[in-house]
N, C-alpha and C positions, 0 to 999 in steps of 0.2 A: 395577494399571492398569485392570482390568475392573472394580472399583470405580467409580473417580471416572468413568470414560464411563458409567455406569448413571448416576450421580448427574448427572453432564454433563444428560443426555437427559433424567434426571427435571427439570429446571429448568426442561427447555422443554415443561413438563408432558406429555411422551411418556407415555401408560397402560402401554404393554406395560411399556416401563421402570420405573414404578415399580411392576410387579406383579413385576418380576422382583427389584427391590431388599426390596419386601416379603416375598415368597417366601425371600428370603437371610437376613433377621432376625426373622421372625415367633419361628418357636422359641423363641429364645434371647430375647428379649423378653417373651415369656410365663413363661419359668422364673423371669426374676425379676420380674417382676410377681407371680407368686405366692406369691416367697419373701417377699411384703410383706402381701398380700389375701389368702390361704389362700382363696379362692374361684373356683374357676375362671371362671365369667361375670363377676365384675367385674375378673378378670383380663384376659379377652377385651377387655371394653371400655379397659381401660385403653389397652390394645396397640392398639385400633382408636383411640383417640383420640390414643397417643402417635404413630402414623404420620401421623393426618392433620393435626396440628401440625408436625410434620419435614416433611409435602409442602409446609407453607403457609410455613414456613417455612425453605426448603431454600434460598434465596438467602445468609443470614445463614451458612450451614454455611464455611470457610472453610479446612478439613484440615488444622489445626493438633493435630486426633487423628483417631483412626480412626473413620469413619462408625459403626461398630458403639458405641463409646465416646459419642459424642455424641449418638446415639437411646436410648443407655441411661440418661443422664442425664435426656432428656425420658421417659423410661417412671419411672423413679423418682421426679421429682417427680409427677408423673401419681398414683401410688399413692397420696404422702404428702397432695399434695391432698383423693383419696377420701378418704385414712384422717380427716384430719382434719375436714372436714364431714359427715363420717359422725358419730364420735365426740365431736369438739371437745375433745378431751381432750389434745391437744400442747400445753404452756403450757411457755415458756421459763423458765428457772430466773432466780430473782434473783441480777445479778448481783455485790450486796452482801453476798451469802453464802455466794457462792462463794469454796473453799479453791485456794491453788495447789496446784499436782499434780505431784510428783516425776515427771521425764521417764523413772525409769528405771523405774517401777512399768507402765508398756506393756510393756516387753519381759517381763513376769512373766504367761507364759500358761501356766503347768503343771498337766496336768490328769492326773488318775490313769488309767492304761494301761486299771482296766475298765472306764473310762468310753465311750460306743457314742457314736458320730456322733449318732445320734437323739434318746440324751437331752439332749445339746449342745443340740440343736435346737429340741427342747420346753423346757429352763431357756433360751434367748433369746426365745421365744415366751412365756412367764413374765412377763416384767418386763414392766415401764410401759415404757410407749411409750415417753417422754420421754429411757428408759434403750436402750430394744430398737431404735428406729431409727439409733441414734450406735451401736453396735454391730453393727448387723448392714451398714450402710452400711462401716465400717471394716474391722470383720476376712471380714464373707463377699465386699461389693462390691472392695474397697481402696480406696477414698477413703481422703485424710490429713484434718486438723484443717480443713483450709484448705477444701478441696469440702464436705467436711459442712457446714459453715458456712456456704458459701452454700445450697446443697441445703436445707438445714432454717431458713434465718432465722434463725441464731443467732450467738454469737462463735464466735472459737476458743477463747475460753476456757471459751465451756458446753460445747463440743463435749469438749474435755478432759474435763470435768468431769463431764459425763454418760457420757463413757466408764469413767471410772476409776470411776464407783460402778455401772454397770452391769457392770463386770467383778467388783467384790466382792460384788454380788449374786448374780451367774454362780458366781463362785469357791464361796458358802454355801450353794448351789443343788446347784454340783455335787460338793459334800465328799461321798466315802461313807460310809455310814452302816456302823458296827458296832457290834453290840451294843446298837442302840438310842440309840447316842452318836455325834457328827460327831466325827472325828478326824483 
């Protein structure tokens, strides 16, 4: 309930209020901003630009999810925008060449016990883009097929399908190596 009267007050563009709703989500909108931008300042900005689109647009909010849920959405697309006129390197896959993709090849995330959070984290940092944001929106955010989809401009079926090759790329990433040999 102390929610939605913050947001209440922020509509009628109360300051204190939305310095008190900003105070609530700054954090946690910076974590994942940087799980995207690895840069602290252009994480700042992202966060400062994705609040002041939620204030501008806080009429449209409707609480059909958790405020916290739907500012995190605007800070992600926030990043993917940076990332992409920064780079211009997101180009959607054709989708004349795209393979189907066995639904039961998702549930196949086994990763070897010495494997460390960290190297996880650096083989998703790894991959092209095109692979690293459809995974790291699904297995770190949870989004399904159907939000990355819209989130990224794409189908569900690239969303698939950049999932399933960015997980084999993950998987050949993360084989340990013995003896000089993947096994």
């Amino acid at each position: 309930m102390f929610a939605i009267d913050i947001i209440e007050q922020c509509k009628r563009n109360n300051r204190k209020a939305q310095l008190k709703l900003y105070n609530q989500y700054c954090d946690g909108m910076y974590i994942v901003a940087m799980r995207f931008v690895k840069d602290s300042f252009e994480a700042e900005d992202i966060v400062q630009e994705a609040f002041i689109k939620a204030f501008e647009k806080l009429h449209q909010y409707k609480a059909e999810v958790t405020f916290g849920a739907w500012l995190k959405r605007i800070v992600i697309n926030k990043c993917i925008d940076m990332l992409k006129s920064k780079r211009q390197l997101m180009t959607e896959l054709d989708e004349v060449h795209l393979k189907v993709i066995d639904n039961t090849y998702e549930d196949e995330w086994l990763v070897d016990d010495a494997i460390t959070l960290e190297e996880v984290k650096d083989a998703i940092n790894r991959l092209p883009d095109k692979y690293k944001y459809v995974v790291m929106l699904y297995l770190i955010e949870g989004y399904d097929h159907q939000e990355i989809a819209q989130i990224l401009n794409i189908t569900e079926v690239a969303s698939r399908t950049q999932l399933s090759r960015g997980k084999a790329k993950l998987k050949n990433e993360l084989t340990v190596m013995q003896d000089g040999t993947r096994y």
